[in-house]
N, C-alpha and C positions, 0 to 999 in steps of 0.2 A: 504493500500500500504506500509503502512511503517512497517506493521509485517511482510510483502514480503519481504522485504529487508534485515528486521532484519535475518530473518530465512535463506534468499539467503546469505548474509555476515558467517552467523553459517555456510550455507556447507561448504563453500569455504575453511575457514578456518579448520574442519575438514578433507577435501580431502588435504589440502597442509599438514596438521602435522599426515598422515597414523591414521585419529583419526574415520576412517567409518569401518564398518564389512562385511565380506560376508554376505548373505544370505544362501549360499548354500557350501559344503562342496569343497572344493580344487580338482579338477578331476582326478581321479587314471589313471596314464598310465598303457598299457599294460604291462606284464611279460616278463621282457628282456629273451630274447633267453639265452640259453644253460647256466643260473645261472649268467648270467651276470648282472654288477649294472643300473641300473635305475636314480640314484640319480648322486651329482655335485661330492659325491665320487667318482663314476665312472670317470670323462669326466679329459683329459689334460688341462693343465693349457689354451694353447691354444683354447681348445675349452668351458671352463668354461666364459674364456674371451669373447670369441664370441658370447655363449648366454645370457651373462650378459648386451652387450652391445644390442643386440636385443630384448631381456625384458624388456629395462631402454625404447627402443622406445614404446613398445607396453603399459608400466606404461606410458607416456608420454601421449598416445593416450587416455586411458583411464580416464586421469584427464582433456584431451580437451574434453573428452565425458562430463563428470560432470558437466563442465562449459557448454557448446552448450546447453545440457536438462536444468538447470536450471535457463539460459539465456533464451530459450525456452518458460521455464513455467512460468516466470516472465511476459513476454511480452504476455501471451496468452490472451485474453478478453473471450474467453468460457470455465467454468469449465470445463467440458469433455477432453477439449483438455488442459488442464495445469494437470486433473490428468494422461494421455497416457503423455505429456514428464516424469514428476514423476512417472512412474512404468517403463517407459524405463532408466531410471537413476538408478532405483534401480538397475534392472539389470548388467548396466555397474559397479555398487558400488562392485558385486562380481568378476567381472574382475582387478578393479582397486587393491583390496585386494590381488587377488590370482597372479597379477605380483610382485606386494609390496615384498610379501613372498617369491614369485621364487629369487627377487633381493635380500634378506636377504641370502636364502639358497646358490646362486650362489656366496656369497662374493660379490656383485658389490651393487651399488649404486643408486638413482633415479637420475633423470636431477635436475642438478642444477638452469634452468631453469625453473622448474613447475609453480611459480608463475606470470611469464610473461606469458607463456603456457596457463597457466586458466583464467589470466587477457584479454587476446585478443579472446579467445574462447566463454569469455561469450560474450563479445558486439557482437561478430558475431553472437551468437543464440540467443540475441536480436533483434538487428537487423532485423535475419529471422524472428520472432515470429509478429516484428511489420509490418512485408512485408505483415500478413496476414496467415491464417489457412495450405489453398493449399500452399505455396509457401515456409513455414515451416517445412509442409510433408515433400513438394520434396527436401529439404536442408537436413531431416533425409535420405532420400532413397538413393541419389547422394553421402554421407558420408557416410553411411552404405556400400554402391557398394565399395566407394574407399576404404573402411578399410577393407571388405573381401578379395581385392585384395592384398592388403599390409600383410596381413595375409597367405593368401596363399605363397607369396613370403618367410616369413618368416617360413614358413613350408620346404621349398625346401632349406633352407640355414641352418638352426637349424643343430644342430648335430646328426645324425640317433642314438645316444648312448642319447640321452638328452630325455628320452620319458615324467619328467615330463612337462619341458617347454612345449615339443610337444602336451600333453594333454590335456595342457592349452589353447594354440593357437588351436585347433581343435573345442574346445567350444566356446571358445570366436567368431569363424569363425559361427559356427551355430548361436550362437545367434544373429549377426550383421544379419546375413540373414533372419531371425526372424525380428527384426525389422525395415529393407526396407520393409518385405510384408507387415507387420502388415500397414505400414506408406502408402504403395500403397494402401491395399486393404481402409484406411479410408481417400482418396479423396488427395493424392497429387498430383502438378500440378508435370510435370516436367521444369526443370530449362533451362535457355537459356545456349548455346554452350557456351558463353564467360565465364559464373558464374561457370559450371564445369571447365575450364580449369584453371581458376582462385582459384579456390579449390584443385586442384590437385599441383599448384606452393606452394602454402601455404603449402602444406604437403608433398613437400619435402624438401621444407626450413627445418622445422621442425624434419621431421625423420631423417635427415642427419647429424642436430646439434645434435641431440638428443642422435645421438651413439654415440655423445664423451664427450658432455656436460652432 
């Protein structure tokens, strides 16, 4: 338990100092129309602003993923199911990178809050993990649903000039839907009406601070 910990305290602190890597390469947008730019070149101060501050939410997101999987896999008691949080964290690790990047290339910054962020994300996918196997599922599937949602929103707000952020959120959006199935098809329960709405309040606290802090 206590190399658990040690190794859980090593993410942590990796995800808050930008110290994890993708896995996979950064997603190519499509080819701007008629020789137009694709990049933060392109976009108005204005609109550089606005996807900056909706990347700093989506990097936000993706260091509550880190903590939730690794709170998760902490609290799991069956191998199997601690290494699926660990191969779904990996996943989110290439999310977390390729926002990191978008916020460097946009000029803008992460949340000043991350380590509150990740400090309250993990007890909560403790927590879930100690609820039990099903009940842990269903806390990835109900999170997963709510972040594709949140994604999608941030696809209709993005700037139609901004294709790499857009290209990023388009993947990130398939893969969160990837893993609710993954998390449905191996046995979760679903969650009671109170615990979704109660997860939905928490993350708009969150993404609201999040676009300014």
């Amino acid at each position: 338990m206590n190399d658990a910990l040690i190794a859980a305290a090593d993410h942590a602190l990796r995800t808050l100092s930008g110290g994890l890597s993708a896995g996979r390469a950064m997603p190519e947008p499509a080819p701007a129309p008629s020789g137009g730019q694709a990049d933060a070149v392109g976009l108005s101060d204005a609109e550089k602003a606005l996807s900056g501050a909706l990347m700093r939410v989506n990097h936000v997101g993706e260091v509550c993923a880190q903590a939730l999987y690794q709170g998760q896999a902490l609290a799991a008691t069956d191998r199997l199911m601690r290494q699926r949080f660990q191969a779904a964290a990996r996943d989110e690790t290439d999310h977390l990178a390729w926002t990191q990047q978008r916020l460097d290339e946009l000029g803008a910054r992460a949340s000043l809050l991350n380590p509150l962020w990740y400090a309250g994300s993990f007890a909560i996918g403790w927590l879930a993990g100690r609820a039990g196997d099903a009940i842990s599922l269903g806390f990835v599937v109900e999170t997963e649903r709510q972040v594709e949602q949140h994604l999608e929103e941030h696809l209709d707000r993005l700037p139609a000039g901004d294709r790499h952020s857009r290209a990023i959120v388009h993947q990130m959006k398939a893969d969160e839907a990837r893993h609710a199935s993954e998390a449905l098809e191996a046995g979760a329960s679903p969650l009671p009406a109170p615990v979704r709405w109660g997860m939905r309040a928490v993350a708009k606290v969150m993404t609201t601070t999040a676009h300014h802090i």
